[in-house]
N, C-alpha and C positions, 0 to 999 in steps of 0.2 A: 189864516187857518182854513178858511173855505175854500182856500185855493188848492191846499194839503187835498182835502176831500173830493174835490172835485176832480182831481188828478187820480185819486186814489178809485175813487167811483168809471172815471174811463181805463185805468188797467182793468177794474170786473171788467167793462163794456168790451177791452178788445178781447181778454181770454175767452169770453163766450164767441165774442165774435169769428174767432181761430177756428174752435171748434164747426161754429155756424158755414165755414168754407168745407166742411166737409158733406161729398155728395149725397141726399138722404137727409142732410139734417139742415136745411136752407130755412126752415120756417122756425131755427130759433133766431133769426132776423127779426123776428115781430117781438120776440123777446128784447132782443138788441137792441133795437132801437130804444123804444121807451127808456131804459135805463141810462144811456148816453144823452136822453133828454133833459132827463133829475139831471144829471152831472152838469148841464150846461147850465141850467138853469140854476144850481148850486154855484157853477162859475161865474154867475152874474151879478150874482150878490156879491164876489167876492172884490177888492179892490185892483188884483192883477186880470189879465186877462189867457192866463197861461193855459190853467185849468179849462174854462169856457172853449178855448181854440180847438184845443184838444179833442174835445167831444163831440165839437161840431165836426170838424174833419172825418171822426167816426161814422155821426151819423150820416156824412154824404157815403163814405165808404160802404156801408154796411147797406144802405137806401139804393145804393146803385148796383150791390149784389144781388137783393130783394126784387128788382127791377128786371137784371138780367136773369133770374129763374125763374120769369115769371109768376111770382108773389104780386108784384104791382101790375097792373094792365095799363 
């Protein structure tokens, strides 16, 4: 069941994140992130590791958008 949710919690993560690719709106990355974090860390708890996968992948994805807009230094 935590695995349901934690899947469920990285689709929020990537639709914000879609959005987050558009120019102007880079800084709901710092949005993104943290919430692909709960999802992983709900992944963790869970006994697969499908959900967890998932959102880590996000958060590299979305970390290395952040990075190249300079959000991160």
């Amino acid at each position: 069941m935590l695995n349901i949710v934690s899947i469920l919690i990285g689709l929020v993560t990537l639709a914000a994140g879609f959005v987050a690719f558009v120019p102007f709106l880079g800084w709901l990355n710092w949005l993104v992130i943290p919430i692909g974090i709960a999802g992983a860390g709900v992944g963790a708890l869970s006994s697969s590791n499908a959900g967890r996968n998932f959102n880590l992948i996000l958060i590299v994805i979305f970390g290395l958008r952040l990075m190249l807009g300079g959000g991160i230094v």
